[in-house]
N, C-alpha and C positions, 0 to 999 in steps of 0.2 A: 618675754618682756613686752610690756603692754606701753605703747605712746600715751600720757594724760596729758589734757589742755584743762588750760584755766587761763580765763580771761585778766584775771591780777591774780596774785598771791599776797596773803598776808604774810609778813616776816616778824616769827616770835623772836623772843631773848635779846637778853641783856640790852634794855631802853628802847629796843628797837620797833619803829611801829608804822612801817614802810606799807604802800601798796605798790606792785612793781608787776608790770606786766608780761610773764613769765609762764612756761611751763618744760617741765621736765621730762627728759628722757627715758628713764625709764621710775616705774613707780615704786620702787624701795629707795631711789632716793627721793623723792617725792613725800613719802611716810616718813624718811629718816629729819627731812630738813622741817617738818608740820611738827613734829615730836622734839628736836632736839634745839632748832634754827641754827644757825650758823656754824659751819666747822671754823674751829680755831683760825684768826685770822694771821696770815704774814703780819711779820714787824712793821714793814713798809710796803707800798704799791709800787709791783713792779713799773719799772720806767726805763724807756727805748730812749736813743737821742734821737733828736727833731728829724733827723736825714730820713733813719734806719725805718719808722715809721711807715710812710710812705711808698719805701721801695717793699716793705712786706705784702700792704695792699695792691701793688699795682698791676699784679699778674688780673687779681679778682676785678676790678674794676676796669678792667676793659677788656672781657669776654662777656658773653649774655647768658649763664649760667644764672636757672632764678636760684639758686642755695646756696649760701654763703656758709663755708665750715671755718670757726672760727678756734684754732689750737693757743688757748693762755690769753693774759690781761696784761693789759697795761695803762698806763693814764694816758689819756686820751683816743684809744682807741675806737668807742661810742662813739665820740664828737667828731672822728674823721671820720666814719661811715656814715652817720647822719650827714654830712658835710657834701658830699657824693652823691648825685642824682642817679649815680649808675647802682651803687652800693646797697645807696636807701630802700631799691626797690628790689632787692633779693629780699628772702627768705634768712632770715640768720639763726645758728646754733653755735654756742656756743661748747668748748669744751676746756674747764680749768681746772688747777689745781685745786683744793681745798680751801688753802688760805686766801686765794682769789676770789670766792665766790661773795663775799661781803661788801668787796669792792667794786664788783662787777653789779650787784645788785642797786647799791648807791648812784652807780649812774644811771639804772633804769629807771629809776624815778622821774628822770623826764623825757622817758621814750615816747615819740608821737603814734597817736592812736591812726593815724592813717598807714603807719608801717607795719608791715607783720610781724606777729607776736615772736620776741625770744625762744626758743628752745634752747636747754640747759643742761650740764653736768659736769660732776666734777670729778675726777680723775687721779686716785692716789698712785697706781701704776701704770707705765704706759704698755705696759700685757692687757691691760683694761678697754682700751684704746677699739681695737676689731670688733669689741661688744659694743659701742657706739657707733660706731661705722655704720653698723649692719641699718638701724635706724636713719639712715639716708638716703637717699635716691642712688642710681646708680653713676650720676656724676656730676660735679659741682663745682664752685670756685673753692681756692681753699688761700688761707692767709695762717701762716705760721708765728705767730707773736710771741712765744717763750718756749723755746729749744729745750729748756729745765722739764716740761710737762712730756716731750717728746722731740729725740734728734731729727732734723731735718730731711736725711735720705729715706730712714726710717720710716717717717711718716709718711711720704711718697711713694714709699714700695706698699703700706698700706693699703693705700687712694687706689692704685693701681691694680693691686689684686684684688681689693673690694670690686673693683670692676670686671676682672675676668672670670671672676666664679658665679657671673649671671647669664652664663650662658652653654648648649650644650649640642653637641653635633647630630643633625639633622638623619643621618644612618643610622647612629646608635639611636635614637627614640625609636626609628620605626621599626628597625631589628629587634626591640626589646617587646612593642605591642606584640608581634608575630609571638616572639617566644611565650607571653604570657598566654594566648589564644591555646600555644601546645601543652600547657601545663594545667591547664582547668580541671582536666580528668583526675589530676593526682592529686587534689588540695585536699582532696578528702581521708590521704594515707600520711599527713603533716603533721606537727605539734604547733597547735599557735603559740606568737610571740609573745604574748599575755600570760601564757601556762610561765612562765620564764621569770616573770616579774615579782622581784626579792626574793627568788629561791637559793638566793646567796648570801642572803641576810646573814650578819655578822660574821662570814668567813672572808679568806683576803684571796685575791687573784694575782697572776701574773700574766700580763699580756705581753705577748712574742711577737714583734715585727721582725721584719729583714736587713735589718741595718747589720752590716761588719761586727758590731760592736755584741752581736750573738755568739760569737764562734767563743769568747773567752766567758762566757755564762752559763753555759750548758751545765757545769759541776753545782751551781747555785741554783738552777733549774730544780736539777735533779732531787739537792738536800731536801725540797720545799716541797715537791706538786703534790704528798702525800697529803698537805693540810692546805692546799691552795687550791681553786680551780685556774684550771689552764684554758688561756683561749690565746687560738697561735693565727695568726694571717693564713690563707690558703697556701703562698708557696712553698713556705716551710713545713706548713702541720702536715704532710707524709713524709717527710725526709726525718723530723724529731722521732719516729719512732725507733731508728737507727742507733740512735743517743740514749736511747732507752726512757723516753718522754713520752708519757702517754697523754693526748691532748682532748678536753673536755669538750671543746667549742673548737670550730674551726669556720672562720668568718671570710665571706667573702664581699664584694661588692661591683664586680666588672662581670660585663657577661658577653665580652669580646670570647672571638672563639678559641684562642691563643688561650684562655683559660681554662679550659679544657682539659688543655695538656699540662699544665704547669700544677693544677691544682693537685694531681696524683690520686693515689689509692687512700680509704681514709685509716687516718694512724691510727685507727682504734675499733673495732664493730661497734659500740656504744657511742663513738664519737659523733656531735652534732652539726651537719652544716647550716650556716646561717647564712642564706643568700639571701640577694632583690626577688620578691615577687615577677619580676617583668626580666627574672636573670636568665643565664642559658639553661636550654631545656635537658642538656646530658648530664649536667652536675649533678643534679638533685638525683640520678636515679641510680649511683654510686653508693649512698648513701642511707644505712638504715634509717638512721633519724635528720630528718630536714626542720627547719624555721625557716619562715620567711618573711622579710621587712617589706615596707612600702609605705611610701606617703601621695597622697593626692587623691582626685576625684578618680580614676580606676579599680584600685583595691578598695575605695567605700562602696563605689558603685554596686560591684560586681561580690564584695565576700561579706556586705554590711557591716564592715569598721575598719580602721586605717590601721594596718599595725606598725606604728610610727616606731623607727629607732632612728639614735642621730649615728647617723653615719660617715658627718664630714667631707673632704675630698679623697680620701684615700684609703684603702683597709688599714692600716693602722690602726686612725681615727675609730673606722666602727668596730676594731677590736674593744675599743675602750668603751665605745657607749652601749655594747652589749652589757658590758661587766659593769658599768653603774645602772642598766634596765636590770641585771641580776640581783644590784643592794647590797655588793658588796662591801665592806667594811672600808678596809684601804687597796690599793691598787698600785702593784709593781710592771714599770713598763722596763722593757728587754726589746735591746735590738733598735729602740728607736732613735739612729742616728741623725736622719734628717742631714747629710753632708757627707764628702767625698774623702775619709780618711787616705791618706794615698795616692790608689788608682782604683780604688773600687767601693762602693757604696752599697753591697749585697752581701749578706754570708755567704761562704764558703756551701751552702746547705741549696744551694739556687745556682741552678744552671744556666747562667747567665755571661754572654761573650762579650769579653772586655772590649772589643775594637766597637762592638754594638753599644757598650757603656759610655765610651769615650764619644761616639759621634750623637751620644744625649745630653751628655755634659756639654757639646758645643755650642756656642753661642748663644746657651745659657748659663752661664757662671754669675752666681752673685754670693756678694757675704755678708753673712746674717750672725747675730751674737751667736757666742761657744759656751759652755761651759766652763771651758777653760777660763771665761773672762776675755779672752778673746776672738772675733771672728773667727769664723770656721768659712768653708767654701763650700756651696751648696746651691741649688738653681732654683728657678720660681717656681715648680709645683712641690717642692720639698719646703718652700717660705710660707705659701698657702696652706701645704697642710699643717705647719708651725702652728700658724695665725687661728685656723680651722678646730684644732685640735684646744689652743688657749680659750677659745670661745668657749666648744662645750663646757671645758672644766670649769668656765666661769658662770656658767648656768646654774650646775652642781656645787654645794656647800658639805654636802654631809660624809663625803667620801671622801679621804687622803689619797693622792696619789706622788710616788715616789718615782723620781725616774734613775735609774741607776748609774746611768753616764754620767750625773755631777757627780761622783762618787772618785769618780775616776778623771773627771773633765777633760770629756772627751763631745762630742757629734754637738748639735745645736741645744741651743737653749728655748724649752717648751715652757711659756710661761701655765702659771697654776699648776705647776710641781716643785718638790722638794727633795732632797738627797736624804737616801736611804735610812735609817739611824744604823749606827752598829749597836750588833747583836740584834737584828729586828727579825723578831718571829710571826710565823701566820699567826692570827687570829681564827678563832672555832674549833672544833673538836679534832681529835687524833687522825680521825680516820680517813679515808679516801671520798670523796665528793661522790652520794649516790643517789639523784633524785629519780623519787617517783611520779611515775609517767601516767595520766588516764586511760583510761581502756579507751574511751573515743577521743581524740583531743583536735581531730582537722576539722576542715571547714567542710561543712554539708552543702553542697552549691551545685546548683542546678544548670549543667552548663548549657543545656540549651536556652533554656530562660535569658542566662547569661549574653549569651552570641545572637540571640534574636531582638533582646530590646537594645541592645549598643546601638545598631543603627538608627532606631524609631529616636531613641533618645536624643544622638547626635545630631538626627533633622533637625528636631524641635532646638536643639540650642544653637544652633545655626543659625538658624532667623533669629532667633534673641543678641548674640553673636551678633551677628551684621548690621543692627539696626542700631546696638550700643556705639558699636565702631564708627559709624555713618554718624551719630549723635557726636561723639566726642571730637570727630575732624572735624564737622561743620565750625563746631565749637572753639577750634585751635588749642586743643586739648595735647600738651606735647607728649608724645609715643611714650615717652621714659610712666607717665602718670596709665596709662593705657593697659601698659602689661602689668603696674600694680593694681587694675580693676580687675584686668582677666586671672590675677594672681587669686585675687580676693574675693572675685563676686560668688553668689552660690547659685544665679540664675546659669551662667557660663565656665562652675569650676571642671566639667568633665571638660567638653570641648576646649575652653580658652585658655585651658591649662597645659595642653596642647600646642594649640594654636600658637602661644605667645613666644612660645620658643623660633619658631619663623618667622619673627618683628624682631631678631636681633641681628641683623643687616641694618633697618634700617634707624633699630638704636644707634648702629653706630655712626650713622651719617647724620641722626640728630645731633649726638654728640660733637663732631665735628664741625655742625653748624653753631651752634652753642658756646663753641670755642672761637667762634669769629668775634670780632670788635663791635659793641652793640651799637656801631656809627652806620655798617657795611650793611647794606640793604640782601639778605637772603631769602627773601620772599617766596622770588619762583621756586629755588631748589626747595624750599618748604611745602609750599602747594604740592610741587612732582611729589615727595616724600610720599605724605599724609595718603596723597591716589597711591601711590605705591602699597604703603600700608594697608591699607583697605582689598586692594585686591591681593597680597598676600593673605589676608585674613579669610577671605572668600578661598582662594584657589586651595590654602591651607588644610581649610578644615573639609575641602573635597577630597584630598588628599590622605586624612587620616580615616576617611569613610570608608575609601577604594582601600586603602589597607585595613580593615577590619573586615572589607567582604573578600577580598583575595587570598589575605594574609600573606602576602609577598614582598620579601625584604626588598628595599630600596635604597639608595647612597646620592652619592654625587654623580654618579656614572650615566650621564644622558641617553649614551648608544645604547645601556637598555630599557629606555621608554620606549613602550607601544608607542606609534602614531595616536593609534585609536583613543588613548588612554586619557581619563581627567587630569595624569602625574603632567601632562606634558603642559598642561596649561601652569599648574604649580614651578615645573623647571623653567618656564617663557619667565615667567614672576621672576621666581630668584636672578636669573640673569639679568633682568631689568635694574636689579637693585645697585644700579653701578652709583656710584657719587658724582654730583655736578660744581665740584667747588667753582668760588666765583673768580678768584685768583690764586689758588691754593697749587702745591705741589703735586705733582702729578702719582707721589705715594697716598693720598687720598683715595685713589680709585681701586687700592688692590684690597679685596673683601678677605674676609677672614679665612674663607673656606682655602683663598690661594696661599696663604701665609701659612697654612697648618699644610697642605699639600707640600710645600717647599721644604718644609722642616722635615717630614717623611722623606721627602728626595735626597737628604742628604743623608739619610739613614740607610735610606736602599740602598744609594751607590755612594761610598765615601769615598772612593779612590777620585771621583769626580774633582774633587779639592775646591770644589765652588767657594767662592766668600760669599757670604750674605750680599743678599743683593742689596745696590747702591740706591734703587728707585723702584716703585711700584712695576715700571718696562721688567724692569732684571726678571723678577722674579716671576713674573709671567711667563717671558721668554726662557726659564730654565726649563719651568712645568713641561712648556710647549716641545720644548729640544728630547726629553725624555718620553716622551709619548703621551703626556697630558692633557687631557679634554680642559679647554678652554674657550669658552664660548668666543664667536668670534667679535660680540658687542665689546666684552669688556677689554679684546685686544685692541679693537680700533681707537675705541674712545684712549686708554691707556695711553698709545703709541700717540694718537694728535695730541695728548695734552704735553706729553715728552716735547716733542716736535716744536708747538707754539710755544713751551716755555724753555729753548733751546738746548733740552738733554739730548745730545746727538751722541756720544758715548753708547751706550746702549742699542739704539738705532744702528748705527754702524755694525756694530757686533752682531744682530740680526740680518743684515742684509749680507752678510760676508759668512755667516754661517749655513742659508738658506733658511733658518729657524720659523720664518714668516710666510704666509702666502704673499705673492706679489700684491694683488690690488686693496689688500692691507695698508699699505704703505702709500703713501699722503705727495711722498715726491716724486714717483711712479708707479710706473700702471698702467694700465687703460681702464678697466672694470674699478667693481666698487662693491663692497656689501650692500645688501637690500637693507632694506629696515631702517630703526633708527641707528649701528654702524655706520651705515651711508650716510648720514644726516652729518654726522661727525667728519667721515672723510671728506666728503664735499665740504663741509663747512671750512676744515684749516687747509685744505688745496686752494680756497676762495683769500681764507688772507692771509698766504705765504704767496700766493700772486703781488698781491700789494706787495707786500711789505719787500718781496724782491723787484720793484720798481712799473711792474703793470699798472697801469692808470685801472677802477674800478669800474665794472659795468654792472649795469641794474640789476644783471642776474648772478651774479657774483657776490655783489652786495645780499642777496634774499639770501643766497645758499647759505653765506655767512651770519647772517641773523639766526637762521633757523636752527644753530642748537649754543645754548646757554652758556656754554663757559670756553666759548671762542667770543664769547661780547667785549670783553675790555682789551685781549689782544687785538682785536679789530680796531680800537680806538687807537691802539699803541700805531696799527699799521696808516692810519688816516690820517696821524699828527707825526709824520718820522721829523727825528733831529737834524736830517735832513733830505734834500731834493722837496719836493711840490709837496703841498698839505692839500687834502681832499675836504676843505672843513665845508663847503657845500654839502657834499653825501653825507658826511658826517652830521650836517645839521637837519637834513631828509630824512636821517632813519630815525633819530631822537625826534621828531615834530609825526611819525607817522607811528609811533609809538616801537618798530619793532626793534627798537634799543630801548631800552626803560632805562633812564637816569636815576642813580644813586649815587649816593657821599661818595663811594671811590672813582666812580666814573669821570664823578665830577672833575675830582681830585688830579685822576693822569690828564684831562681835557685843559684844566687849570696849570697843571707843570710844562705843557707843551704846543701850545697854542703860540704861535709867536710875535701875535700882533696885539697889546697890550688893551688897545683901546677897542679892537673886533672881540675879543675874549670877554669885556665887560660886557656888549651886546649880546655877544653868545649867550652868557651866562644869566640875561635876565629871565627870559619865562621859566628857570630852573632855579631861584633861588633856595624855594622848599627845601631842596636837596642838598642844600649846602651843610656838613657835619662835621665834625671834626677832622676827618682828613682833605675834606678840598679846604676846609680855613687853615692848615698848616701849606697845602700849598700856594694859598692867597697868599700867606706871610710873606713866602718867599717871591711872588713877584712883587709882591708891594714896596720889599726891600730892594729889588732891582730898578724900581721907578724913584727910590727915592723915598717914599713915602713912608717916613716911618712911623709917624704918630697914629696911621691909620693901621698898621702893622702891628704897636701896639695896642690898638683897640681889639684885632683881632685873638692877639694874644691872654686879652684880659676873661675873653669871652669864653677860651676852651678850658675843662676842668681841669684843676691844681692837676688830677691824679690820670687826667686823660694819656694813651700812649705816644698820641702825636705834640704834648707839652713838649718835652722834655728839644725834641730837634726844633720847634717853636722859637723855643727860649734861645738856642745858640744862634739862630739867622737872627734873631732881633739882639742881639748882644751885640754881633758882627756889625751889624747896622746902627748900631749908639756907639759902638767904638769909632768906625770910619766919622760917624757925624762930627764927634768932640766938641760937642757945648759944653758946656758949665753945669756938672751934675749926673752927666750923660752917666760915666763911670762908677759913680757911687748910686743910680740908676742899673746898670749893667751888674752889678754889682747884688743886689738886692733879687734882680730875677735870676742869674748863680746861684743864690742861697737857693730856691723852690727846685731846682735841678733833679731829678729824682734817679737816674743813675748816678752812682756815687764817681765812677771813673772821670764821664762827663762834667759834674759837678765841681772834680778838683781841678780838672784842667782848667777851668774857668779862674776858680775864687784861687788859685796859685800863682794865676796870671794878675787877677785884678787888684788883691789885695793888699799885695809888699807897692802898687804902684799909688793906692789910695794913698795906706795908711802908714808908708813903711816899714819897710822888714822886719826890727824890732817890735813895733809896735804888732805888726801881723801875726810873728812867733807868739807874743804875750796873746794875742788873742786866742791863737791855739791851744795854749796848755790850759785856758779855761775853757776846756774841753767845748769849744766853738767849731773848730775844721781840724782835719786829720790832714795836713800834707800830704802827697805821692811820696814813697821813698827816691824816686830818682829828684825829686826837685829837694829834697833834703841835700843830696848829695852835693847837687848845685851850689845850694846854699852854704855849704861845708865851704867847700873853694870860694867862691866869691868871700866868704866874710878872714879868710885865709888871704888874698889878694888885699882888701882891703884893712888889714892889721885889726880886726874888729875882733879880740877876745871875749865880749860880753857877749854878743851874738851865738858866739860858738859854746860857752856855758848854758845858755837859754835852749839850743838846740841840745841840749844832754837831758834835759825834761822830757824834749818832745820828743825824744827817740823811747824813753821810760814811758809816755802814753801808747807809742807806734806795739810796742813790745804784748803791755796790755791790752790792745785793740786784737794782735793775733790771739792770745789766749781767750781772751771773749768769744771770738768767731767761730773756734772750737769748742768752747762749751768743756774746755778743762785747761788745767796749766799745765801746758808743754815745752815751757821753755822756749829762750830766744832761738826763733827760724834763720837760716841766713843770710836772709835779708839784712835784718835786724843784726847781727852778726860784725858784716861786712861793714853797714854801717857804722859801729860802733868803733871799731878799728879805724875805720874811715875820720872819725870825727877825733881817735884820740891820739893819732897821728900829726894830723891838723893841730892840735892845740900843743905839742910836743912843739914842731917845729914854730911855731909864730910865739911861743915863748921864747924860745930862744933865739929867734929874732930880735924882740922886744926889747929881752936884754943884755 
């Protein structure tokens, strides 16, 4: 699927004769929409109420994500992004239904040429959905506008996994270069995977995964394979032979060494493996006849063409895109559950230990549609390869695939399949599947040639390499844009193909920067990043040199790096790649590699009964408890941000267990890590001094400057709420720059200073800095002086859709209510409505509104679908209008409980029926009108 840009689009049919500055996602809808113009439009444009709006966009508009993913239409949704300085200056795509897209184009007609062009598509199922994705970055804002195009959790679990299948573990790469170095000699006794291509033409296949849902298929197997090719996942295809299943193809895709053993003896002498080029090197020599797949700068390099198959995330997946590279006709999947019927989610045919099954299912459990029509239960690499698997088939049009579990509705639901027909026979001849083989069919490859120019070559794109890299930080060129050059360039596809996979540490710390508030000054931790990056890319690609002249596997495992070695500069790098949030949680600092270690630990030892750790400390400190290498940077820094941000929990638990070395530890000790660990324990030993009442000296103060995200707990410790304020030193480190002022700084200096009229002096040579969070805590002292008008000037100043409005608006409400002039409340009143949490919003307008306009009057307002009451101030109102013998009251509230009712099935996105809420209340209110009738009369 190729991106097209155009600077406007013409829009044909029916009168239409629009220029709209547009382009689309992928190019057959591009062809589809130039040839036909508009799909059928909805009746009407969808439409949000005025609230709901708002709160969709306000995750997107206050992160610094440049790509806005925008899911459905609605009216007005254009005009509040244009509306939005934060908004206007993303990148936007759109993604709608059909009948959305005529309406969505109408308001492009007055998109400003200084904002970046639309991207588009529209979307008749949300199976469709992952094939749009993929056309993204790897992470973005996202605003969910019509739940009808796609459910809300849905679309999140999306986002989500779109994100974790752009990355790949650091030992499996270089384990796999090694393996392919040992297999060069044999490529020349192979069948290439081109001899393959449509030699299945018009016959049907069935492909055989490991799902549960095998054991009751075997006799359908059986009826078939005579006029079908078989191609079975490795850990079945020797056990099928037992079953009396002779298997065609036998596909692998891992080349972990555990596979090995699992993959068995082949079910057949004719039988073919289809493994990775760069797979284990024992497989292949099992087997008479081998294929091999591969994509990237490697296999072209080295065999002069890519023998590209889609392979997905799991063999399952590449069972199937063998058999659409074979042409075949239609395709029966077997076995592919995708979810935990039970207690077990493997045939009976795979020797597999349930208590080892149970501690994989932990702590991943999610549910993903069934075929049943109901969720089924099933974890995130069984959702991915869902997602994975709907992809390819959406690639492919010419081939039927049938999955047999709707048949039965049973295991997950694979979008771009359909249930089986009855009576459905192969297609193609009687016989048995017997293709002919060439007398030469492998690759004639000169392995010396091979293993001599790897290196000349990898020099020269080294320098190409480093100089691009150097080019694009200068630039502020963000990482995510970086690894799609190295992804795509062809001066840097061997080496940076490579390489880029060691830049996702710190994609993920761009990512996390990205997710801060575009108010928050993240400067420095960007600068460190970008150097970080750079000498990852350097140390990297020295790294993949020493394993091309070694060939010697390498991991995580530091105790065995030579001294002597280049690897050791490369593992200095990676440790370095810790995160410097500027006030973030101290689960920011635990990288990925310790997250996938923890999840193995509780694999290795389950009787452990560990819970998921509570904080990035936990789970370090489990690693560490089992004998896990952990650098001692990432524990220091870890434990002081615990520390400064008072997770003592954890702490405690290490110091009572021995789990830590002593001068680890920030509240004792004597010694101290070298390096920059040191920089860190000295720094929060510096201000947990203060902040437990030590007056600050010069060198206490530097120790504390000198590392970055001990800078605003310092300011917390220089302004406490109470005893002495150090606002001198405080004003020496900021005037001698080794505090840099930003919007938050500003912000805790602003809520805590407590001398009204010293805090305006303070704050002048800083005004620059003033951004949306120190003007929400201007509000709040302005309202404590009194000052409201000034209070609301500041209010007027921050965006509708900013995240510090919303607590804005309630200090300034609180401060028009205590004033009570004439108007104050029908004022107060008016910034209630802009409120953009809904909970905050009604506590307000339930307050102010029966007091403006009258209860009655306030109910009428409501059922013109104006404000939704809280159910509990319903309830209120029940009794009070009970109290006060008011029957009209009480018939007006039998409306609004019929909108309360509507409002839950909206939320859901189907009619479910009154919840209990709704329930109780109803009872509640007919109760009420029972008794005050009879009253009455």
């Amino acid at each position: 699927m190729k991106l097209t840009q155009q600077p406007s689009q013409q829009i044909p049919g029916d009168n239409w004769n629009l220029e709209v500055p547009i382009q689309f996602m992928e190019a057959s809808q591009r062809d589809s929409f130039a040839e036909s113009g508009f799909p059928p439009p909805d009746p009407e444009v969808h439409q949000l109420s005025p609230g709901a709006l708002p709160l969709v966009f306000s995750h997107a508009a206050n992160d610094s994500f440049r790509d806005l993913l925008v899911i459905g239409h609605a009216q007005g949704v254009v005009q509040l992004i244009l509306s939005d300085p934060v908004l206007r200056s993303k990148r936007p795509t759109w993604i709608v239904s059909p009948g959305q897209l005529k309406y969505l184009c109408e308001e492009f007609q007055s998109w400003p040429k200084d904002c970046a062009i639309p991207r588009i598509a529209w979307c008749e199922d949300s199976a469709q959905l992952p094939a749009f994705l993929e056309h993204m970055p790897e992470a973005w804002s996202l605003a969910l506008v019509d739940h009808r195009v796609c459910d809300h959790d849905e679309l999140y679990r999306m986002a989500q996994t779109r994100f974790i299948r752009q990355s790949i573990g650091l030992q499996r790469l270089t384990q796999d270069l090694c393996y392919f170095f040992d297999r060069i000699p044999r490529l020349s006794g192979s069948i290439r995977l081109e001899h393959w291509r449509n030699a299945g033409a018009g016959r049907s296949a069935i492909c055989i995964a490991a799902g549960p849902s095998l054991d009751s298929e075997l006799d359908f197997i059986r009826q078939h394979q005579d006029r079908c090719l078989i191609l079975a996942v490795d850990v079945v295809q020797g056990r099928l032979a037992s079953a009396g299943i002779r298997v065609d193809f036998a596909v692998n895709v891992d080349s972990d060494e555990i596979m090995d053993e699992r993959l068995g003896e082949p079910n057949h002498p004719d039988t073919v493996l289809v493994m990775p080029l760069l797979g284990h090197p024992k497989m292949d020599q099992r087997f008479r006849r081998h294929t091999w797949f591969g994509t990237g700068a490697v296999p072209l390099f080295a065999l002069g063409e890519e023998p590209g198959l889609r392979t997905g995330t799991n063999v399952g997946i590449a069972a199937v895109g063998m058999a659409l590279h074979l042409g075949c006709q239609d395709i029966v999947l077997v076995g592919y559950d995708a979810a935990y019927p039970k207690d077990s989610y493997y045939s009976s045919m795979v020797n597999a230990d349930s208590q080892a099954e149970r501690q994989l299912q932990s702590g991943n459990e999610r549910f993903i549609p069934g075929n049943s029509g109901e969720p089924v239960m099933s974890n995130m690499l069984f959702e991915i390869g869902v997602q994975d698997l709907g992809l390819m088939l959406n690639g492919y049009q010419d081939a039927t695939v049938y999955n047999i579990n709707i048949n039965h509705g049973r295991g997950a639901k694979i979008p771009h399949t359909s249930e089986l027909p009855e009576g459905w026979m192969p297609a193609g001849s009687d016989g048995p599947w017997a293709p002919q083989l060439p007398p030469q069919s492998g690759y004639d490859v000169d392995t010396q040639r091979v293993m001599t120019s790897f290196e000349d070559t990898f020099q020269k794109q080294r320098r190409i390499l480093l100089k691009a890299m150097r080019s694009s930080l200068a630039n502020e060129v963000n990482p995510q844009d970086i690894r799609l050059a190295l992804r795509n360039s062809a001066s840097t596809a061997l080496l940076g193909g490579y390489v880029m996979y060691f830049l996702h540490g710190g994609l993920l710390q761009e990512v996390r920067l990205d997710a801060q508030p575009p108010s928050i000054r993240t400067k420095p931790a960007r600068d460190e990043l970008h150097g970080f990056q750079l000498q990852v890319c350097k140390n990297g690609a020295d790294f993949i040199l020493e394993v091309f002249d070694k060939r010697e596997p390498w991991g995580y495992q530091l105790s065995k790096v030579t001294v002597d070695s280049r690897k050791v500069a490369f593992a200095r790098t990676i440790t370095e790649a810790v995160a410097r949030p500027d006030n973030a949680p101290a689960d920011a600092i635990l990288l990925p590699a310790a997250a996938r270690s923890f999840s193995a630990i509780r694999m290795v030892f389950p009787d452990t009964q560990w819970p998921s750790p509570r904080s990035a400390l936990e789970g370090l400190l489990y690693i560490k408890a089992v004998g896990g290498i952990i650098p001692d940077k990432w524990l220091a820094e870890t434990i002081c941000l615990s520390v400064l941000e008072n997770v003592v929990g954890p702490l405690d638990w290490a110091i009572t267990t021995g789990c830590l070395p002593e001068y680890l530890l920030p509240r004792g000790g004597k010694g101290h890590p070298k390096g920059s660990a040191g920089t860190a324990v000295r720094a929060t030993r510096a201000v947990l001094d203060i902040r437990n009442g030590i007056a600050p000296t010069p060198q206490g103060l530097d120790r504390a400057c000198r590392w970055h995200p001990a800078h605003l707990h310092l300011v917390h410790a220089l302004l406490p709420d109470e005893g002495p304020q150090y606002t001198y030193e405080l004003h020496g480190l900021l005037a001698s720059n080794r505090l840099v002022p930003d919007d938050q700084m500003i912000a805790i200096i602003t809520h805590r200073y407590r001398d009204y009229n010293g805090l305006l002096q303070f704050l002048k040579p800083y005004t620059e800095h003033i951004g949306e969070a120190s003007s929400a805590a201007m509000t709040c002292r302005l309202i404590e002086q009194g000052n409201l008008d000034q209070a609301l000037g500041f209010l007027n100043r921050c965006r509708p859709l900013s995240r510090f409005r919303d607590s804005m608006s309630a200090v300034t409400i609180e401060g028009l209510l205590q004033r009570s002039s004439p108007g104050d409340t029908a004022h107060a009143i008016e910034i209630a409505r802009n409120i953009i949490d809904p909970e905050l919003r009604s506590d307000w307008l339930d307050q102010l509104l029966p007091q403006e306009e009258g209860l009655r009057a306030y109910i009428d307002s409501c059922l013109k679908n104006d404000h939704l009451p809280q159910a509990s101030v319903i309830a209120a109102w029940i009794q009070q209008s009970v109290a006060n013998s008011d029957t009209a009251i009480l018939e007006a509230i039998e409306g609004l409980l019929q909108r309360y009712r509507k409002a839950s099935e909206e939320e859901t996105g189907k009619e479910s029926g009154p919840n209990k809420e709704w329930t109780d209340l109803h009872e509640e209110l007919f109760t009420a009108l029972s008794q005050l009738r009879q009253r009455l009369s």
